[in-house]
C-alpha positions as CSV (number, residue, x, y, z in Angstrom):
1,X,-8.1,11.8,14.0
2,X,-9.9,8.5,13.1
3,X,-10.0,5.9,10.8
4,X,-13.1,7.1,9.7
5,X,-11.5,10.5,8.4
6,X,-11.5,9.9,4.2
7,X,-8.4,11.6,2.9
8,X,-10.2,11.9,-0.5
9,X,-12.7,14.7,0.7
10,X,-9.0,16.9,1.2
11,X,-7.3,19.2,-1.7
12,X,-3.8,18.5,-1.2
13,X,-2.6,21.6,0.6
14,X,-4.8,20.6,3.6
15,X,-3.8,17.0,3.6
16,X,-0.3,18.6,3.6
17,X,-1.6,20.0,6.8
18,X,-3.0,16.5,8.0
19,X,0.2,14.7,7.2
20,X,2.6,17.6,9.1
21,X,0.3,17.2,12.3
22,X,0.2,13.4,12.3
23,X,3.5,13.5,12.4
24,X,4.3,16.2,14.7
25,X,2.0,14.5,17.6
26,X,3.7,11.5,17.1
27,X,7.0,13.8,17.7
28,X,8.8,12.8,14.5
29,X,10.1,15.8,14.4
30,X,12.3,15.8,17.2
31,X,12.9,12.3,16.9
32,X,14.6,12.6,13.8
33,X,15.2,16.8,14.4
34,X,14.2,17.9,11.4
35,X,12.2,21.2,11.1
36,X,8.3,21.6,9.9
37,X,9.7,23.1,6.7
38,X,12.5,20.9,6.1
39,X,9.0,17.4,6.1
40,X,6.6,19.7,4.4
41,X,9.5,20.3,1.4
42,X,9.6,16.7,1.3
43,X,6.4,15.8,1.7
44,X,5.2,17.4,-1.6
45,X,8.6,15.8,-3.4
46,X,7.1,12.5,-2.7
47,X,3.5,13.6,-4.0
48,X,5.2,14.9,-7.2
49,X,7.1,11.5,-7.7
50,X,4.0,9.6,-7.4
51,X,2.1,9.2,-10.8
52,X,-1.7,10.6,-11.2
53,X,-3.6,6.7,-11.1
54,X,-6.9,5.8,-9.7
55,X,-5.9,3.9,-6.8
56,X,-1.5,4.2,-6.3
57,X,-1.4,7.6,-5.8
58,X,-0.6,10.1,-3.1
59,X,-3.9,9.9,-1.7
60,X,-3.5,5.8,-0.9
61,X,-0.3,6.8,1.1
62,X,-1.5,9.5,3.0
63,X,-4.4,7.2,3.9
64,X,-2.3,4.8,5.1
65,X,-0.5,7.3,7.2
66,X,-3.6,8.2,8.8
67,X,-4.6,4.2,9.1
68,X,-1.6,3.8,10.7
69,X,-1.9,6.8,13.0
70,X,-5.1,5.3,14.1
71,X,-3.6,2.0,15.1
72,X,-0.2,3.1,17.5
73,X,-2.5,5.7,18.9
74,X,-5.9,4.2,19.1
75,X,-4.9,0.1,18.8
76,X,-2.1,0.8,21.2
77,X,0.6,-0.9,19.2
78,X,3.0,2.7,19.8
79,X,3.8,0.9,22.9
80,X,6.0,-2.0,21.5
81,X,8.0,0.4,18.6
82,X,10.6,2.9,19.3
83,X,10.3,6.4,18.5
84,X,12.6,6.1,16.0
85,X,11.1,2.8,14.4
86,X,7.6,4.3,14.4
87,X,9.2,8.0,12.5
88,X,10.4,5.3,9.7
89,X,7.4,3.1,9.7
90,X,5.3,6.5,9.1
91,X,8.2,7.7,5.9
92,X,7.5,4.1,4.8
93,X,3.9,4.2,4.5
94,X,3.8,8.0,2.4
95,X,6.4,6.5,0.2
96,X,5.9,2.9,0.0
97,X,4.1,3.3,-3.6
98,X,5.7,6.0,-5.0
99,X,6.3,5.6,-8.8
100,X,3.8,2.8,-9.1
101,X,2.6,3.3,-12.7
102,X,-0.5,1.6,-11.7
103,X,0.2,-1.8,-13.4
104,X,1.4,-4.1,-11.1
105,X,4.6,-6.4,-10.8
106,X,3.2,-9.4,-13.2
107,X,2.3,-6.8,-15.5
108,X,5.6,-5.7,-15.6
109,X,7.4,-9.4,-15.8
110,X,4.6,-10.1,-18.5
111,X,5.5,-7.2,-21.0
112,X,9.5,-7.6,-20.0
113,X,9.1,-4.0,-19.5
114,X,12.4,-2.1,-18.7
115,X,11.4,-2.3,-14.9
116,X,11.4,-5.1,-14.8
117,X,14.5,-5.7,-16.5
118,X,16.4,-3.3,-13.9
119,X,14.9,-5.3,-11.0
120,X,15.7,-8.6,-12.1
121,X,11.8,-9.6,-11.9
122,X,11.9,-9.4,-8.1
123,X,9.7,-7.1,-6.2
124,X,9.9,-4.6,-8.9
125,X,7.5,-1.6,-7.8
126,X,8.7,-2.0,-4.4
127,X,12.5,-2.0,-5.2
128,X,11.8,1.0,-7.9
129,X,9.8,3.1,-4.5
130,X,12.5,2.4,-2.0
131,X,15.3,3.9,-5.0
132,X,13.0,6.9,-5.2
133,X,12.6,7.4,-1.4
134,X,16.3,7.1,-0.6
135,X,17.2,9.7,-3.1
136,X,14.6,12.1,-1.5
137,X,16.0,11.6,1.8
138,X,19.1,12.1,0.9
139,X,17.9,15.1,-0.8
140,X,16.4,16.6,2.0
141,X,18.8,15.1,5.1
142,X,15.7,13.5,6.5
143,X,17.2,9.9,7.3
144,X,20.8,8.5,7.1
145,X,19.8,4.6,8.1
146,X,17.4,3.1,6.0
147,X,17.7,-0.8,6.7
148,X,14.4,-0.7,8.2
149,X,12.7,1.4,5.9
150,X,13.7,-1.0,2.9
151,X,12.9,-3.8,4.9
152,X,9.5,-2.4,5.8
153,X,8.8,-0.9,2.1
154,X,9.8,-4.5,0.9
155,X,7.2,-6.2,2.5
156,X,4.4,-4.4,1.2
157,X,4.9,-6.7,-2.0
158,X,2.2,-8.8,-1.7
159,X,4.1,-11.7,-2.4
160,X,5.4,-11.9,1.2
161,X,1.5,-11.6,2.3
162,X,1.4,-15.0,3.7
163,X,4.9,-14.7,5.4
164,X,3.7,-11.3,7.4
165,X,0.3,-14.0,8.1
166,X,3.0,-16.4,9.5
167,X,4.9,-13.9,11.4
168,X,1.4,-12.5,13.0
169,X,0.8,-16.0,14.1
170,X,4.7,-16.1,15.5
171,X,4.5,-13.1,17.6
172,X,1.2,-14.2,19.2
173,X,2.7,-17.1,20.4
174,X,5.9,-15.4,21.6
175,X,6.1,-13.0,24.7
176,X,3.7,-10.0,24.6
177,X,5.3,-7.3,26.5
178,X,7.8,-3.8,26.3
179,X,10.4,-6.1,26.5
180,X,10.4,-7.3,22.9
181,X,13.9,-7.6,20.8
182,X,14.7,-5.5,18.1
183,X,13.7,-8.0,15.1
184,X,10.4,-8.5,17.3
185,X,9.4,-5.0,16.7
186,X,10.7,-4.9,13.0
187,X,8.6,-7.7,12.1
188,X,5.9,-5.7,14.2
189,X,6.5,-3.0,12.0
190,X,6.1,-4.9,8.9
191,X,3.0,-6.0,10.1
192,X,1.2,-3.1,10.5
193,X,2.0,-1.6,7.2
194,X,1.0,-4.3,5.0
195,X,-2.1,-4.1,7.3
196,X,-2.5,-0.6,6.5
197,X,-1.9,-1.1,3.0
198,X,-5.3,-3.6,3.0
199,X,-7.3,-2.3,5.2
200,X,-10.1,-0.8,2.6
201,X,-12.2,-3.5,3.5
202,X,-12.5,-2.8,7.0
203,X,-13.2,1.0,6.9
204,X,-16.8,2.4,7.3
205,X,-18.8,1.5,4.0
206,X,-18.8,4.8,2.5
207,X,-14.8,4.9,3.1
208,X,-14.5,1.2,2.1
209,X,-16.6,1.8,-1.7
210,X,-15.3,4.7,-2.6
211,X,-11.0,2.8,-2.6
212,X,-12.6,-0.1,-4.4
213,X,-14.1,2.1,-7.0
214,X,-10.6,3.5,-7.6
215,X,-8.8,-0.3,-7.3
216,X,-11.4,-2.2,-9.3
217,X,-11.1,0.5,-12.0
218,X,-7.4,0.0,-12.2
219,X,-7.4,-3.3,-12.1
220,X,-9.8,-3.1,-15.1
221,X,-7.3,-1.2,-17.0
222,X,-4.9,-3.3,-16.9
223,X,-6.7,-6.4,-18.1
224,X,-7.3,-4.3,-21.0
225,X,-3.8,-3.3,-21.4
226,X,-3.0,-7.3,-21.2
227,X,-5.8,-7.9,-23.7
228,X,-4.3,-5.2,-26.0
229,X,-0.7,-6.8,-25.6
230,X,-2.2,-10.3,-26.4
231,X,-1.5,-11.3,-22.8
232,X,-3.4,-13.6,-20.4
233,X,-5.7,-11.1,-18.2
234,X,-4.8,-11.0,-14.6
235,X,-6.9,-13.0,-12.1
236,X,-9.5,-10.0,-11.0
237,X,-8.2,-8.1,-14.1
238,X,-10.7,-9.2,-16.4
239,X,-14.1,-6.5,-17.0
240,X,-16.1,-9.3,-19.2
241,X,-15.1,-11.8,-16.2
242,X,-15.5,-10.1,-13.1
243,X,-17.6,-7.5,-11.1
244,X,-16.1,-4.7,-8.8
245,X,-18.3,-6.9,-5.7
246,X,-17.0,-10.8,-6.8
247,X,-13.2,-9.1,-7.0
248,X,-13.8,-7.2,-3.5
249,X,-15.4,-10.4,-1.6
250,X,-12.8,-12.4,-2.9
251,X,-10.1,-9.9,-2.3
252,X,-11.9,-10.1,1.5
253,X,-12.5,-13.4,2.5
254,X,-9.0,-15.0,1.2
255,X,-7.1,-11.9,2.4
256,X,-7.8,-9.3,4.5
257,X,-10.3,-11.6,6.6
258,X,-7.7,-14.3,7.7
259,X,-5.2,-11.5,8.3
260,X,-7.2,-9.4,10.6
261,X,-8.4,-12.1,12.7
262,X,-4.8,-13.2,13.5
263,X,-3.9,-9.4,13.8
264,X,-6.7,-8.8,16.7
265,X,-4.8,-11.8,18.7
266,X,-2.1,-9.2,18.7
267,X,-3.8,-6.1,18.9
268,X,-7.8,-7.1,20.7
269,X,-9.1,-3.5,19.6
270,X,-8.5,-4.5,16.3
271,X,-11.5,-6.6,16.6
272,X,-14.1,-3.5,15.8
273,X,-12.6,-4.2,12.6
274,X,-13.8,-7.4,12.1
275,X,-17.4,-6.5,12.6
276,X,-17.0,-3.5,10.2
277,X,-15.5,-6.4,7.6
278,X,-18.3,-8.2,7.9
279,X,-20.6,-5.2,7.3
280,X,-19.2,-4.4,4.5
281,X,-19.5,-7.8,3.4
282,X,-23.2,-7.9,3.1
283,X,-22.9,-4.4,0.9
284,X,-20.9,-6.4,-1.3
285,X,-23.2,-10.0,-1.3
286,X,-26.3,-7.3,-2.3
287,X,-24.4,-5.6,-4.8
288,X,-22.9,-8.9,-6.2
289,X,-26.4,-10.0,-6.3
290,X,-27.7,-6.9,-8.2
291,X,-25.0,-6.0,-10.8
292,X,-24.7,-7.4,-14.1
293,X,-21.2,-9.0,-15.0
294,X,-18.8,-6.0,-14.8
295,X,-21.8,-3.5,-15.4
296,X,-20.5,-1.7,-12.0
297,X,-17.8,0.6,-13.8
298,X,-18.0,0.3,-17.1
299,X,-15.5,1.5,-19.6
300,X,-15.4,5.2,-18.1
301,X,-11.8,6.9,-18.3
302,X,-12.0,9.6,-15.8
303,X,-11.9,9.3,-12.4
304,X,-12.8,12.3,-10.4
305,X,-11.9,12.9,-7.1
306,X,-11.7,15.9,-4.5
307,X,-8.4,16.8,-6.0
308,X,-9.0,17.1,-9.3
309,X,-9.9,15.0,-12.2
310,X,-7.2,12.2,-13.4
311,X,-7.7,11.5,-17.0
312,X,-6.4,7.7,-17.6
313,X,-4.3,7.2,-20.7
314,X,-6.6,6.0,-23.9
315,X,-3.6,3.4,-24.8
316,X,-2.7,1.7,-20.7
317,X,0.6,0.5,-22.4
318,X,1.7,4.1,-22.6
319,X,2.0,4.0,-19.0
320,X,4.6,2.2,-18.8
321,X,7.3,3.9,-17.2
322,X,11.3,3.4,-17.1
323,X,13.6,3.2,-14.4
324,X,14.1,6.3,-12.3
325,X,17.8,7.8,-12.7
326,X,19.0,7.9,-9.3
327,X,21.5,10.3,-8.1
328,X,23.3,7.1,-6.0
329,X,25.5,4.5,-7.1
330,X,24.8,1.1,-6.5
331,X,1.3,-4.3,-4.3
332,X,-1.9,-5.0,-4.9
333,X,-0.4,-7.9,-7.1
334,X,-3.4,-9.4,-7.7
335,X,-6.5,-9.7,-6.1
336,X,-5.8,-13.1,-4.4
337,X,-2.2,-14.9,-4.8
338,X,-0.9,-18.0,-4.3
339,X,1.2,-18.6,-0.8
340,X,5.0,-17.9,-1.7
341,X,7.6,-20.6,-2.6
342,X,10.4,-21.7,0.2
343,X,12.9,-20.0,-1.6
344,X,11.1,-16.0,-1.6
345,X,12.8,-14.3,0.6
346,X,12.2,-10.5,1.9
347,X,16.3,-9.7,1.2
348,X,16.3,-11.0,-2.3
349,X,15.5,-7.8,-3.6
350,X,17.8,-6.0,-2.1
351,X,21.0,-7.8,-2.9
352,X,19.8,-8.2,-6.4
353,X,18.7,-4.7,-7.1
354,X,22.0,-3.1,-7.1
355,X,24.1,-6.3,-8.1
């Protein structure tokens, strides 16, 4: 399996069989000794719980399993995580969007939805996906500890994008080796998701396009949602603004690009990456030079893809979704965002989401 395998050319019950094998060869199974039946059952909980959007759907997790995949196997960076941390970094990344209604955390803060009103304003999706995910594994008796997995889910808010930058540039500078102490590896851990979770921009160009298609498209809707509500439009949000390539090469060079290079100082295969980035980069400089302001999607409402066609709301503030009723008691933000305040920290969701 490689990173240049494109989920979205699978129906679901054969990325159902992707998924099971991924995570059989990297024996999370018997790490966690659970059965084939008892992931599979859960696998297609999580795909119902995720909502039917262009871009936050079951698809973009599976694809970041299968990005992931590619880098413990292929990058090499299995050899500094436990078994046990790399079985929750993979039920992380198939969950870490689940119930993402497709407009992001501002959006939510913005139009006081009830969210964000549940989440205090703080990491809102995230805190809502990591609810979601501990019920199903409670459900299905798949994981009793799930520190890390908050932890990990957490950070995909990308708020915390230029603290994972910092902690990249940390580890590089600490001692590179097996030997490595257990909040070593978690931040590892956190690192490679969020890397996941960006990578669009550094898959093959057909790979690449076809995510930003889906992204730029719900970025677009939301900016007309905000317009609707009376709202200021979202930096990248904004279809009389901005094109699908200006959003993409912004999104590139002030994000993924920086990140990547620091990564490869961790993980030096990492650097076929970079040239792939700045391959893609060129498709984007022609295509920013050829389209007409926002002329690249236009105001279509369907987005078709291999598993059948979504059909976007008419009215995006329908969309809007309520908390999830849990059974317990207790991010793309934007396109580019500003580095976080001294105060952000990755625990403040958790002690505020169930105070």
């Amino acid at each position: 399996m490689t990173e240049e395998l494109n989920v979205l050319d699978y129906r679901r019950t054969d990325l159902y069989g992707h998924l099971l094998g991924i995570f059989t060869k990297l024996n999370i199974l018997s790490t966690l000794n659970i059965t084939a039946s008892q992931l599979l059952d859960f696998l297609i909980d999580v795909d119902v719980s995720y909502h039917p959007t262009p871009y936050h759907s079951f698809y973009h997790a599976a694809d970041i399993v299968v990005i992931l995949y590619y880098m413990l196997n292929e990058l090499d960076a299995k050899h500094y995580l436990t078994n046990k941390q790399i079985a929750v970094l993979m039920i992380s990344a198939i969950c870490h969007d689940i119930g993402h209604p497709g407009f992001n955390n501002d959006f939510q803060t913005k139009t006081k939805s009830d969210l964000a009103s549940y989440y205090h304003n703080q990491s809102i999706l995230e805190s809502q996906s990591i609810d979601i995910t501990i019920d199903l594994l409670r459900k299905h008796s798949l994981l009793d500890e799930t520190d890390l997995l908050q932890d990990l889910i957490l950070a995909t808010d990308m708020a915390f994008h230029y603290d994972l930058l910092e902690d990249v540039n940390q580890l590089e500078e600490e001692t590179w080796s097996a030997g490595w102490n257990d909040d070593q590896r978690r931040r590892f851990a956190r690192i490679l998701l969020h890397a996941a979770d960006i990578s669009n921009t550094v898959r093959p160009w057909p790979i690449s396009k076809q995510w930003s298609d889906l992204i730029v498209r719900e970025f677009f809707r939301q900016g007309d949602a905000e317009k609707t509500a009376g709202l200021t439009v979202s930096t990248g949000m904004d279809r009389d603004l901005d094109t699908q390539a200006s959003i993409s090469l912004r999104f590139t060079e002030g994000i993924v690009q920086p990140y990547f290079q620091s990564l490869a100082t961790l993980l030096p295969k990492a650097r076929r990456w970079l040239v792939a980035l700045e391959e893609n980069k060129v498709h984007w400089q022609d295509l920013k030079a050829a389209t007409p302001l926002a002329a690249s999607l236009g105001h279509d409402t369907r987005v078709s893809m291999p598993a059948g066609t979504i059909t976007v709301l008419s009215n995006p503030l329908q969309h809007l979704i309520k908390p999830v009723r849990i059974m317990r008691t207790s991010s793309h933000s934007t396109a580019l965002v500003s580095p976080p305040s001294s105060e952000l920290k990755r625990s403040h969701s958790s002690s505020l989401r169930h105070s």
